[in-house]
N, C-alpha and C positions, 0 to 999 in steps of 0.2 A: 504494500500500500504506500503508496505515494508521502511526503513529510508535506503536510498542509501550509501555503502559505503564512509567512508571517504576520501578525495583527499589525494593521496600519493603525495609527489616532492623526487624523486628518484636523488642523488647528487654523480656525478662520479667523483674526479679528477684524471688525468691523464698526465702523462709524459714519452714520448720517450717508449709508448709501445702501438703500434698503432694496433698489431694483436690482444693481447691480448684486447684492449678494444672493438674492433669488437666483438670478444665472449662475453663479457658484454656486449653489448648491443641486441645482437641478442637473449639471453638469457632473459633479460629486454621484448623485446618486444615478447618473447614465455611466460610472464605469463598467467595465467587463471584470474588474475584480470581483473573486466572492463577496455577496454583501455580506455576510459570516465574519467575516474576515477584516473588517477597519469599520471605524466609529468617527465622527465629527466632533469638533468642540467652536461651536459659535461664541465668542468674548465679545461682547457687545461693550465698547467704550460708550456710553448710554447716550443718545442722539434718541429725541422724541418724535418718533418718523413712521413708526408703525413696526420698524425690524423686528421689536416682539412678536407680535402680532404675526408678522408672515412668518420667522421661522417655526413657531409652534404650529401653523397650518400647514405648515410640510413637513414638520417631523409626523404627524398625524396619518402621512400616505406614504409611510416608508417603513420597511423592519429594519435600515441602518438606523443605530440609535444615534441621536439627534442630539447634543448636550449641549445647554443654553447657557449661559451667565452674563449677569450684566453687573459691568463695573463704573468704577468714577474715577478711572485711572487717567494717566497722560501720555499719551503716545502708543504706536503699538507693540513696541516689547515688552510691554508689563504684562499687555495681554496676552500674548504668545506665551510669554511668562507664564501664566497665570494656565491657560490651557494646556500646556506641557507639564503642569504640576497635575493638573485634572486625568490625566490620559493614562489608558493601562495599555497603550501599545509599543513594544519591540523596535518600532520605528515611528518617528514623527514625521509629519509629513505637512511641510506649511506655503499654506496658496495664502495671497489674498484676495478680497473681498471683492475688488475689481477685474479678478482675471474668472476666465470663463475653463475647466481644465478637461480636455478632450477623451473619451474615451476608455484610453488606453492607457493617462497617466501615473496611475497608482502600479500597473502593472512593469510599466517603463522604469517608473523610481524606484522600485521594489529589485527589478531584478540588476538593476546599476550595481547594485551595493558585491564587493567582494572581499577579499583577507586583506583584512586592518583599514576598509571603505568608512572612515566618520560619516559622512556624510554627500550625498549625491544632486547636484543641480540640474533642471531640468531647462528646456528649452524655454523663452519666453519671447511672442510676436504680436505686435500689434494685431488685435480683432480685424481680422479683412471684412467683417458685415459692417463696421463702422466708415462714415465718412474722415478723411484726413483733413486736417485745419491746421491756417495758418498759424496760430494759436493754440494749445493742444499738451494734453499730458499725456503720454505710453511708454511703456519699455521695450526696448527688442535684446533680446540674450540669445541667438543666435548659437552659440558657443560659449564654454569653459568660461568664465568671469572670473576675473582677482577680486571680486569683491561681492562676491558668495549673498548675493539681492535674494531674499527670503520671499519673494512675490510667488517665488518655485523653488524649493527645494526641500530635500531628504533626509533627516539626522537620523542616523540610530542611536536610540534611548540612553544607550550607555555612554556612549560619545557625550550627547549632551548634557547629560547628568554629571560624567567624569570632570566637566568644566562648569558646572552649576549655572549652564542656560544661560540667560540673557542679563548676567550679572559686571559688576564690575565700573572702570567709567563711564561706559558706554551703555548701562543698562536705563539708564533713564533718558539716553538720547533718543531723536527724530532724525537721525542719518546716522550713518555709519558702525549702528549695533549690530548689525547683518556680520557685515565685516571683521569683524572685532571677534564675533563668535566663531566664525567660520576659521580663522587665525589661530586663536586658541583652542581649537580641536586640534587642527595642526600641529601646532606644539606638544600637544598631549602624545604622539606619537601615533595619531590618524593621517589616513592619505585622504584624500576628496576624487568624486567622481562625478563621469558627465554622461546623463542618460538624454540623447538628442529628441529620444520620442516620445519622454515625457512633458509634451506641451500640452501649453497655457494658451490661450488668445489674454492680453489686457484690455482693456476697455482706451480708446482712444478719445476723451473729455475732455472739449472747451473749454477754453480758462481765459478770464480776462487778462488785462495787458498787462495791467498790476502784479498778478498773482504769476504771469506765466515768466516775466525778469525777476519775480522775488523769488519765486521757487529755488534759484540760482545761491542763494542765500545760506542754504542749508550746505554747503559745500565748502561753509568753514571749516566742520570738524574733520576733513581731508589731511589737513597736515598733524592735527591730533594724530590720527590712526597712523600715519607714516610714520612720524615722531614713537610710537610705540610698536611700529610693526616694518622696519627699513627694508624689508623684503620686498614691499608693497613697491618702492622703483621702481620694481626691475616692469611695473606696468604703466608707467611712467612715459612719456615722450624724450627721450634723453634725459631719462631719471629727473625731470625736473621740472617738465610743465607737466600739467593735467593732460592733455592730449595735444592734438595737434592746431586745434581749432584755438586753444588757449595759447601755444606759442605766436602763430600767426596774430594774434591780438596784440602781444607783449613786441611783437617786433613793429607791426602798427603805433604803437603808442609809443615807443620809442623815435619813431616817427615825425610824432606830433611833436613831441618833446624838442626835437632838432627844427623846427623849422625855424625858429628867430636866424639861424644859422646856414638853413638850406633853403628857406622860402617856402616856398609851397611842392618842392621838390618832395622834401619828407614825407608829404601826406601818399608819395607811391607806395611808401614802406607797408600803407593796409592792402595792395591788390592783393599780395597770397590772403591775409584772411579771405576777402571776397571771394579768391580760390576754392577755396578750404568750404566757405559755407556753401558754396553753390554746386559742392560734386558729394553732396548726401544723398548714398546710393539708396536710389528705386525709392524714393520717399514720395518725391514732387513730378510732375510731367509737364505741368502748366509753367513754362519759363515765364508768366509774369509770376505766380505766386514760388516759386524756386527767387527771383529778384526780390520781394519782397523778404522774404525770410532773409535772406543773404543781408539787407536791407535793416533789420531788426535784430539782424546779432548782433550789431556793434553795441548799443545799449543793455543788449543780455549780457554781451562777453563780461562788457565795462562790470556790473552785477558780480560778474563770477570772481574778476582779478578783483573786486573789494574784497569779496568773500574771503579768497584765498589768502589777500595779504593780511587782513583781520586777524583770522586762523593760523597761518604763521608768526605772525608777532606776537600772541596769543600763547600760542602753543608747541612751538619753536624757537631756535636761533640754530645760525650757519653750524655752531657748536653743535648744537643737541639731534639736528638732522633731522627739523620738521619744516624746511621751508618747501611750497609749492606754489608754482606759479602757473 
């Protein structure tokens, strides 16, 4: 007789997006895993939306048991927190609330795992039933990530547990506790793994002008995490900017800086940025709205290099090995 799958505990938390997590879950309950076999923990950071309300009307059409809690926490690693102390499964398995997870995911994450696997990431792409905007929040994970985005992925219990979860500096942060955890399994002398066909669709949401250059904000705690984890360079743009899009900015502005000196010369130094924004593959088709965005990232870049010098002066010097740019 065959050795039964391992028990999943499937850990949603969710806030003030009660439609989008119906799709999570409706999608949870269309895997082809045994339903037998893994459990939900909804962590509602308590948003008065109705989410009560709907997931008790879906646990009520399903034998996967359905486990509710609502908190008055801050951010969502308290809550994963909090569902990961709830859970009697062998393996964690943590979507969020805005991803839609296909199928075959639990099967995918499940069979990633091998000798000495902490923990396994799974694919994540923008919802293709959603419209794309100028504007717009999504993730795409594609591949392997140095920075282990918990929107998709896989811990085993023990793994997690051996590093006491979503604890530490980073336990009460809004960026960068992914990271942080996924690190210190590492360190515990876990490997990480990448299951390509455990995908997610995310939800692709509008966001005002406001909110879509402050998002950028949160990419303070960047040099924290490098400052405590220098491994993290080596995913680095010459170990030193954030990517490519952010050096291009830095050489732009450098630019600026020179023109009392070069004229209006300096101001070439931004065409690679322009480069840079206007060849984001398969994103855009419409070369005016690809212009526009190209258009709009100077303002977001600007956002990112405060962010980043913030967070380095903050939480680095040259000395201690947390500066990014």
């Amino acid at each position: 007789m065959p050795d039964r799958p391992p028990f999943v505990s499937v850990i949603v938390p969710t806030h003030n997006r009660r439609e989008s997590l119906v799709a999570c879950l409706n999608g949870l309950l269309a895997q082809d895993y045994p339903s037998d076999r893994f459990e939900i923990h909804v962590v509602h950071n308590w948003s008065d939306d109705g989410t009560d309300a709907a997931v008790a009307a879906i646990a009520q059409t399903t034998a996967v048991p359905i486990h509710y809690a609502r908190r008055n926490g801050r951010g969502p690693a308290p809550s994963r927190q909090f569902g990961a102390q709830a859970a009697i499964g062998s393996v964690l398995a943590f979507v969020d609330d805005d991803c839609v997870p296909l199928p075959g995911w639990i099967t995918a994450g499940v069979a990633g795992f091998g000798t000495a696997t902490g923990f396994v990431q799974g694919a994540t792409y923008p919802n293709p039933a959603h419209r794309r905007r100028i504007f717009e929040k999504t993730v795409h994970i594609p591949a392997p990530s140095p920075w282990f985005e918990t929107c998709n992925i896989f811990y085993l219990t023990e793994a997690f547990q051996a590093v006491q979860g979503f604890t530490g500096p980073f336990g009460d942060l809004f960026y960068g506790e992914d990271t942080d955890l996924g690190r210190r399994v590492l360190a515990a002398g876990y490997v990480a793994g990448f299951a390509p066909d455990a995908v997610v669709y995310h939800d692709i949401t509008a966001q005002s002008v406001r909110r879509w250059l402050m998002e950028c904000w949160h990419l303070r705690n960047i040099p924290m995490l490098v400052r405590r984890w220098p491994g993290l360079r080596d995913a680095l743009f010459l170990r030193i900017f954030l990517n490519r899009q952010t050096a291009a900015f830095d050489l732009g502005l450098l630019g600026l800086l020179s023109v009392p000196l070069t004229g209006t010369w300096g101001l070439l130094a931004f065409v690679p940025f322009f480069f840079v924004r206007m060849l984001e593959p398969g994103r855009y088709r419409n070369p005016v709205v690809v212009a526009l965005r190209a258009a709009f990232g100077l303002p977001r870049s600007a956002v990112t290099f405060a962010a980043l010098v913030t967070g380095s002066l903050r939480h680095g010097s040259l000395r201690a090995g947390g500066i990014v740019l």
